[in-house]
N, C-alpha and C positions, 0 to 999 in steps of 0.2 A: 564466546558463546552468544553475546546476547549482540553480535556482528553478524554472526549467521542467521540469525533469529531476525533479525530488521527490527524498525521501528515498533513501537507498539501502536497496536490499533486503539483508536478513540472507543470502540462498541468494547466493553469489559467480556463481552464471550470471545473475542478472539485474540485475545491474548496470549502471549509464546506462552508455551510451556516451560523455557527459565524463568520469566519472569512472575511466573505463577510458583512455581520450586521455590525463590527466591524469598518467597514471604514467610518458610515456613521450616526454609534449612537455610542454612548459612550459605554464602555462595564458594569461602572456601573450603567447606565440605564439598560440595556438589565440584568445585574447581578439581580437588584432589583426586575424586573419583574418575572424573576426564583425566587426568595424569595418569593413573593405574591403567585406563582402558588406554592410553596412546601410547604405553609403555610398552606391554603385553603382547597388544600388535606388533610393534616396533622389533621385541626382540623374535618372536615368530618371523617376519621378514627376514630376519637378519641370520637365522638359523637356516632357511631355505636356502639362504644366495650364498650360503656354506657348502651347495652341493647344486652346481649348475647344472650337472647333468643328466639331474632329476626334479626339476626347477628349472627349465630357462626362459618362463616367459612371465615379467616380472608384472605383470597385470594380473594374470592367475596366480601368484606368490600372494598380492596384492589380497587378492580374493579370497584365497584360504587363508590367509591371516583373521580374518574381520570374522568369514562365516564360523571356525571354531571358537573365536572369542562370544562372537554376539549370538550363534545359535545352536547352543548348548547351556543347560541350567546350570553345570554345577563343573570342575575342572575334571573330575573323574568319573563322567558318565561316558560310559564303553561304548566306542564306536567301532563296531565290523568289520569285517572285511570288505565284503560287497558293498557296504558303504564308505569305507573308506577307497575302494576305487573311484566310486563314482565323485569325490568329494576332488579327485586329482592325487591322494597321496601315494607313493610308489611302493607298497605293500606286497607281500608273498607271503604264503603258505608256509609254515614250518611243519619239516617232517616230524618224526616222532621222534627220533634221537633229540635236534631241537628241543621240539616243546620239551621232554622232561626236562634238559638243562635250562630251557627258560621258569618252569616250574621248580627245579629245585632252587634258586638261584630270586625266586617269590618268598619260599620258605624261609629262605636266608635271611632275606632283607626282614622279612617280618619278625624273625627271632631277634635278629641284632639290634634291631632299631627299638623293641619292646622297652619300652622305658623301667629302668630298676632304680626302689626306693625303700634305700634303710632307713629305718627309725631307731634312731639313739634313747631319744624320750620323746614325751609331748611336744616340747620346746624343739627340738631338735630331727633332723634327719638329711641322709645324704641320696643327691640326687644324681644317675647315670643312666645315660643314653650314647646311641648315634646317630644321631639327627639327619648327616646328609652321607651317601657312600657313593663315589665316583670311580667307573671299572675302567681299568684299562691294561695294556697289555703287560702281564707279569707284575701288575701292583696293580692298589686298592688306595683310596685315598679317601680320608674319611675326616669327621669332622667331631671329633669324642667332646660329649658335655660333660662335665665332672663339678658338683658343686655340692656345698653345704648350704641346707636354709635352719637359720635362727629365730626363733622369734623374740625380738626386741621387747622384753618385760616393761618398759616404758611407756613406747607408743603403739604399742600392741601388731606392730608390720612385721613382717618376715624381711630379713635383711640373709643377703649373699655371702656367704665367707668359703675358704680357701676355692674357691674358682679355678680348675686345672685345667679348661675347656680347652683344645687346643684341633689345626689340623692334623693328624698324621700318615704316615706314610706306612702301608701293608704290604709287606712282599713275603711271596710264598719261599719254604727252604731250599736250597738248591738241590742238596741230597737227601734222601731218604734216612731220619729220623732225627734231623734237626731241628731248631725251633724257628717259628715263624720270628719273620723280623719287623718289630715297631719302633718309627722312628717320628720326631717331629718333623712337618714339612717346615725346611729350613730353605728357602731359595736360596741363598747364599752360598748354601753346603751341597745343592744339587749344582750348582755353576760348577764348583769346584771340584766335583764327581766329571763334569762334563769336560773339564777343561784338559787339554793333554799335556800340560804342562807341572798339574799334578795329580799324582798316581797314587796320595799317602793321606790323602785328607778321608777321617774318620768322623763320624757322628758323634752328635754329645754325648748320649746315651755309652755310644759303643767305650768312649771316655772314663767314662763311671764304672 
């Protein structure tokens, strides 16, 4: 930072702006900050060059990287359609069948992800959520919190006990009036789903 910035000037008004920051925050706060913004970019980039043929000119990839990081306030301030053309993003119109299944499908996420929160006692309560849900074709892959908080009569903190938090795997029934299927995402157990050499390997769960 303070390589881009150059030397400092002798006259104290013109002084970089790091080294003016520097008197007043730590520099590796202010460092980390530059980490998250080089970050953020970085994986915007790299989402783009995911899809060349809506992206292939890596100066404007470059550009829309920086302009939604740096000129918007906040992650979830709604950007348009007619402005997300002009910004370069490759956007269209959903009809209505669409939007209601992108609308139901809002519904969803916001039911599932509602955080639930039993109380035992004072001292005591159990904490559940879904934090993260990832769609894809014919499964769900989700990311379930499941925890207990304590309060530690000692030193007065809340301490974590039985912790189930785990990824799993959602798949709809194949027939009509089955149960959905929950499994842990096991890589190990999807290779060997994958592999054609075997045809008999079962989940833990399915195990129990």
């Amino acid at each position: 930072m303070l390589n881009e910035e150059g030397p400092a000037e002798t006259d104290k008004n013109k002084e970089g702006a790091y080294r003016t920051l520097f008197k007043y925050i730590h520099p590796i706060a202010i460092g980390e900050i530059d980490r998250i913004s080089s970050r953020t970019i970085l994986i915007a980039q790299k989402m783009m060059n995911m899809h060349p043929q809506s992206f292939p000119d890596q100066e404007k990839i470059t550009w829309i990287a920086k302009h939604l990081y740096n000129d918007y306030p906040e992650h979830g301030f709604p950007i348009l359609y007619n402005e997300a053309k002009e910004i370069g993003l490759p956007v269209e119109k959903a009809d209505m069948e669409l939007s209601d299944l992108l609308r139901n499908m809002i519904n969803y996420y916001d039911a599932t992800t509602n955080p639930a929160t039993t109380h035992f006692s004072e001292n005591r309560f159990h904490y559940s959520t879904f934090s993260n849900l990832v769609e894809s074709a014919g499964i769900r892959t989700a990311y379930h919190v499941s925890y207990d908080k304590v309060l530690n009569q000692i030193s007065k903190k809340w301490q974590r006990e039985n912790d189930l938090s785990q990824w799993l795997n959602i798949t709809p029934p194949s027939n009509t009036g089955e149960a959905i299927q929950i499994r842990p995402l096991d890589i190990a157990y999807q290779k060997s789903q994958e592999s054609p050499d075997n045809n008999t390997a079962s989940s833990p769960l399915e195990k129990q």
